[in-house]
matplotlib code that plots the C-alpha trace (Angstrom):
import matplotlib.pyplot as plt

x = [-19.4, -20.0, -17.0, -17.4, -14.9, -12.4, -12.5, -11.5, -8.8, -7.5, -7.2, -5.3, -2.7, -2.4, -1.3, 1.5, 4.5, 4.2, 3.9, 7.1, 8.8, 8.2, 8.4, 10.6, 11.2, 9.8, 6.8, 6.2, 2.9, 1.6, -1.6, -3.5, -6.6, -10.2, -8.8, -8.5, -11.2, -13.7, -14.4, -15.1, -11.9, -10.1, -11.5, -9.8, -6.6, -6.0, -6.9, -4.7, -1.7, -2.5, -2.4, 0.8, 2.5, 0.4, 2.1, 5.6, 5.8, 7.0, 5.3, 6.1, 2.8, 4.0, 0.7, 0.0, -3.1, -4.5, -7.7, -7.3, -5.1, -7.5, -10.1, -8.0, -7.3, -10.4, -11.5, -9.3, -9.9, -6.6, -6.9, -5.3, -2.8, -1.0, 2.3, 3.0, 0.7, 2.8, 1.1, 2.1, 3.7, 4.1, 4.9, 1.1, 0.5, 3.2, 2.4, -1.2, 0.5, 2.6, -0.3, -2.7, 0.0, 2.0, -1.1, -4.1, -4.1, -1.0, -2.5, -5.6, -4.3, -2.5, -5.4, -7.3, -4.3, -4.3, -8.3, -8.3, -5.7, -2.3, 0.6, 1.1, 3.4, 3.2, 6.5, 6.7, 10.0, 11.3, 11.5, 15.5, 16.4, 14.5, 14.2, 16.5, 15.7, 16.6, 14.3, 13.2, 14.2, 13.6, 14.1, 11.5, 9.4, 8.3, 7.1, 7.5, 8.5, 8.2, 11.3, 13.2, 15.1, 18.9, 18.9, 16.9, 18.3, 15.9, 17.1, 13.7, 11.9, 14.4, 13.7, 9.9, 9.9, 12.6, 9.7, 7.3, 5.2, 3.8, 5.1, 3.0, 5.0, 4.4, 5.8, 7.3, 11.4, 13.6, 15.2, 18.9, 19.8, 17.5, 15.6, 12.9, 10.5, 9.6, 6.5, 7.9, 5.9, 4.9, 5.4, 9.1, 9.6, 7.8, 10.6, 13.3, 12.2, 12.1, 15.1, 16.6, 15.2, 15.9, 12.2, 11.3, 8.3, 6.9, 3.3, 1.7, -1.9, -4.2, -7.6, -6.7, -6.4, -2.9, -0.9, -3.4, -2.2, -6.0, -6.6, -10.0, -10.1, -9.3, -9.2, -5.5, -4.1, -0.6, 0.1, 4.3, 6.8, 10.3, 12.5, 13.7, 10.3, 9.8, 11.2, 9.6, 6.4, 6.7, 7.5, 4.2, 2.7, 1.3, 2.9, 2.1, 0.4, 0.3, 1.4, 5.4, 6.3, 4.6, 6.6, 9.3, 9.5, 9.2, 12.0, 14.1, 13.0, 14.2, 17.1, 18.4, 17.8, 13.6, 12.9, 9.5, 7.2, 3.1, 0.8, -2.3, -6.0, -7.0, -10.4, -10.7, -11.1, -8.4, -6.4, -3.2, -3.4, -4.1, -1.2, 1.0, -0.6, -2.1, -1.5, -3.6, -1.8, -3.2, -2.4, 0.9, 4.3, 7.3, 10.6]
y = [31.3, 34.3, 36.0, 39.2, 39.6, 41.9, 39.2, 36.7, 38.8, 39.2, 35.6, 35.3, 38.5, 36.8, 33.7, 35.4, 35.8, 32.2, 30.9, 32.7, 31.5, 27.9, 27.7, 25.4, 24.2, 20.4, 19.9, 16.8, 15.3, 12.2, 11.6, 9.2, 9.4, 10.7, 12.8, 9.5, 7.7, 10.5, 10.8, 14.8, 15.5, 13.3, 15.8, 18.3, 16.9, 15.9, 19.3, 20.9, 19.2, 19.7, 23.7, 23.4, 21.3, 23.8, 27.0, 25.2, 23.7, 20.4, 17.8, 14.6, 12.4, 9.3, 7.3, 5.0, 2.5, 0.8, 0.7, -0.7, -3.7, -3.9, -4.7, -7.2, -9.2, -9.3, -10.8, -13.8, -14.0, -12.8, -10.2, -7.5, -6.8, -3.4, -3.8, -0.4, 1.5, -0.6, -3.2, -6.4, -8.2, -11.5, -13.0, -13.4, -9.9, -8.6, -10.0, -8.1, -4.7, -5.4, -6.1, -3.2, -0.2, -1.3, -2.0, -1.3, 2.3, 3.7, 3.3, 4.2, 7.1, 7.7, 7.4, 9.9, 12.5, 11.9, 12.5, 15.7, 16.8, 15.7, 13.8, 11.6, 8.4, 5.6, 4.2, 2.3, 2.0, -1.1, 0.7, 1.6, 0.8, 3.4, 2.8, 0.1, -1.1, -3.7, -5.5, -3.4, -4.7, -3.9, -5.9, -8.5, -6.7, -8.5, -6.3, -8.8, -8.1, -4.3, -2.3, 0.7, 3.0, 2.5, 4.7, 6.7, 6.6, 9.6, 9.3, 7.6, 10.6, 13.2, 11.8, 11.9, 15.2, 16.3, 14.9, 17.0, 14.3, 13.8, 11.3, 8.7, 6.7, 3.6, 2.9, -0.8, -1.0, -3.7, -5.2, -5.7, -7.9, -10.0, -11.4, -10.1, -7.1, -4.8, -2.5, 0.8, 3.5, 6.3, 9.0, 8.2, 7.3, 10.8, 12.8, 10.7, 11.3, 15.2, 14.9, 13.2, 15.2, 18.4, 19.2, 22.9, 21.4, 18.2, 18.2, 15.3, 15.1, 13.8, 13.0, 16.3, 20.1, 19.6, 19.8, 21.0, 21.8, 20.5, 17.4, 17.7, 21.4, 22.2, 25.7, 25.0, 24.5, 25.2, 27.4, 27.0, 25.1, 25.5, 22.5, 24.0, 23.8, 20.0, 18.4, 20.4, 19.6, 15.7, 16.4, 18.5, 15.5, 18.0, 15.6, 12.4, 9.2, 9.2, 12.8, 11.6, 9.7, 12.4, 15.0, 13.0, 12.9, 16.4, 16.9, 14.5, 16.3, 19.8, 18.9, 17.3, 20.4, 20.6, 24.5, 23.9, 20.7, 20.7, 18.9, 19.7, 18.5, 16.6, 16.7, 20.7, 21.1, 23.0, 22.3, 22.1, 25.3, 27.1, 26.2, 26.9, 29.6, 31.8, 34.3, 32.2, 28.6, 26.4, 23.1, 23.4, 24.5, 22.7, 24.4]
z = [-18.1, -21.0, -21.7, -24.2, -26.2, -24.4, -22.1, -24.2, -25.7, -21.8, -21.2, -24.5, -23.4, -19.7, -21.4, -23.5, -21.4, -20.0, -23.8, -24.1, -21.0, -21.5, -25.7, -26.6, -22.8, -21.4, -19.2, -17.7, -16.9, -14.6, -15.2, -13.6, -10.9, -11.6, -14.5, -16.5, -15.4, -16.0, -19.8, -19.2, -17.3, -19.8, -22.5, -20.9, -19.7, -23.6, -24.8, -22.5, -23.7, -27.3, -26.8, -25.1, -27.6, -30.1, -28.2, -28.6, -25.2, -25.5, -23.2, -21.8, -20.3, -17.9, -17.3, -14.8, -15.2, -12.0, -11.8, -15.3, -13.7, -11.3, -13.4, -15.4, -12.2, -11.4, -14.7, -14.1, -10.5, -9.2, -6.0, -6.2, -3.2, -2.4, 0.2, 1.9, -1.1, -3.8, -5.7, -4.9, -8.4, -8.9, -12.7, -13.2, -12.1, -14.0, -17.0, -16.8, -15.8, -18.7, -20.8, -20.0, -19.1, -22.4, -24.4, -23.7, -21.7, -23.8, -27.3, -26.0, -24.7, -28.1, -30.2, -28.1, -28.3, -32.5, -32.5, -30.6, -33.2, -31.5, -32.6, -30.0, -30.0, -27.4, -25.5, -22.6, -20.1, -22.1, -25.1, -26.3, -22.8, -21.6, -18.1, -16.5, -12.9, -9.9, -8.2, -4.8, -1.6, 2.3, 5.2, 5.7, 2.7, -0.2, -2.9, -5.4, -9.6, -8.2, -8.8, -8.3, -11.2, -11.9, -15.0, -17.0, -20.8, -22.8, -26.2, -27.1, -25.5, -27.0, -30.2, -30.5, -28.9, -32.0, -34.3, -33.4, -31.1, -27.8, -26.1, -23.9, -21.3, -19.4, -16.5, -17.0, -17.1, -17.8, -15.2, -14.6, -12.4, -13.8, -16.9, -16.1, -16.3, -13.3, -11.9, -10.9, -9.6, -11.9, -9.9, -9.3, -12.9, -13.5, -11.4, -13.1, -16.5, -15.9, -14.6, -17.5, -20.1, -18.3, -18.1, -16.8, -14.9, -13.5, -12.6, -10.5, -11.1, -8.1, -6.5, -3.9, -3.9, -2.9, 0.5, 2.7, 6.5, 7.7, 4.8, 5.9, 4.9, 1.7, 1.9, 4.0, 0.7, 0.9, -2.3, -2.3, -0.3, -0.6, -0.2, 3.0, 4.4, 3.4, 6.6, 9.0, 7.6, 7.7, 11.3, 12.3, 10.4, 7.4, 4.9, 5.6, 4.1, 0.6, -0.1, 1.4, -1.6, -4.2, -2.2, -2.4, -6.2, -6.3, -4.0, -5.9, -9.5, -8.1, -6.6, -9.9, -11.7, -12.6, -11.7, -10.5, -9.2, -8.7, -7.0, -9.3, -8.9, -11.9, -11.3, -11.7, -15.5, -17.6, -14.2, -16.5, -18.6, -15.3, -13.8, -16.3, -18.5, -16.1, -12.9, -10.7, -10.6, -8.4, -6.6, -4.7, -6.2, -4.2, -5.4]

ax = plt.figure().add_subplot(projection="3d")
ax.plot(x, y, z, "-o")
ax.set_aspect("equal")
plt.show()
């Protein structure tokens, strides 16, 4: 697209009163799916976050890093194995999430960030304490070194973002009722970080428009959902599958004080910035 320059100048004015709404306040980003595996959308998703951190938004990126784990098994012949969409852990497993979510994808991640002209820093759950969690149980459910957050301590976080950095979270906490280490989602830590840092906004990025009343239609997106709406929804079967727990985070984050949650497409460019510097938004807002 050709934009004159009025046109750029419009884009610029649009942007203003949402630079001045969220300067100084916390967004937090998941990013994960086809807008990290792609090297174009990862172009983008990077250069959105510098602008905002630019502008004087402070922003928070929670990674996850499966396909990267995936690929690590596979070199040392391990099978991967999922348990109700969670990825089974055993020790050997769990030392390779370590390995590539602490290592591998969050300095990578870094290093990208500092190129584009960022200053990120990397952290991972373990890190001051950070995230602390017990081992997940359900009846006649093994999910093995998987676990769910006790407690979310953000100094860390508090601190980079009070240094002027980015900073770039993995998702691995320390457990404790054990010596041990645990998997936890990324999308829960996600919610629990905004949460704990008081973020203004938490946005989920995905493989999918959004919540879409027909998921083979994507032009049912659902635009805004209120957290009043959430339950009928599950029951007409419009959230379902994968989306429940992603709803579910978002839920969680609002109710604990987060303003607004999104469910963004990561694989339309520049989907960031749109959302949260623009009229249009897209994705769906739950609130």
């Amino acid at each position: 697209m050709n934009l004159n320059h009025s046109d750029r100048a419009r884009v610029l004015v649009e942007a203003l009163p949402y630079i001045q709404k969220y300067y100084r306040k916390t967004v937090v980003i998941k990013y994960g799916g086809n807008a990290m595996i792609s090297e174009e959308l990862r172009r983008d998703v990077i250069n959105d976050i510098i602008l905002l951190r630019l502008v004087g938004i402070n922003v928070v990126v929670i990674h996850g890093g499966g396909p990267e784990i995936n690929e690590l098994l596979k070199k040392t012949g391990k099978e991967s194995r999922f348990v109700n969409g969670l990825r089974y852990t055993d020790e050997e497993t769990m030392e390779a999430v370590q390995m590539v979510l602490c290592g591998k994808v969050n300095k990578n991640l870094v290093v990208t960030l500092n190129r584009a002209g960022g200053q990120a820093v990397g952290l991972c759950g373990l890190d001051g304490g950070m995230l602390k969690a017990v081992r997940r149980r359900e009846e006649g459910v093994d999910y093995g070194l998987v676990g769910d957050i006790t407690e979310v301590d953000p100094k860390v976080i508090q601190d980079a973002i009070h240094d002027g950095f980015i900073p770039v979270v993995s998702t691995v906490a320390q457990g404790v009722d054990a010596e041990t280490s645990y998997n936890v989602n990324a999308d829960t830590a996600a919610a629990r970080i905004a949460i704990a840092v008081g973020a203004e906004k938490l946005i989920l990025l995905t493989d999918i428009r959004g919540l879409l009343r027909d998921r083979n239609d994507e032009s049912t997106l659902i635009s805004q959902v209120r957290l009043a709406d959430v339950p009928a929804l599950v029951g007409e079967g419009i959230i379902s599958g994968g989306m429940i727990p992603k709803v579910a985070c978002c839920v969680d984050a609002v109710e604990h004080g987060v303003r607004r949650t999104h469910i963004l497409d990561g694989r339309i460019p520049h989907s960031i910035l749109i959302e949260v510097l623009s009229h249009a938004g897209i994705g769906t807002m739950i609130w």
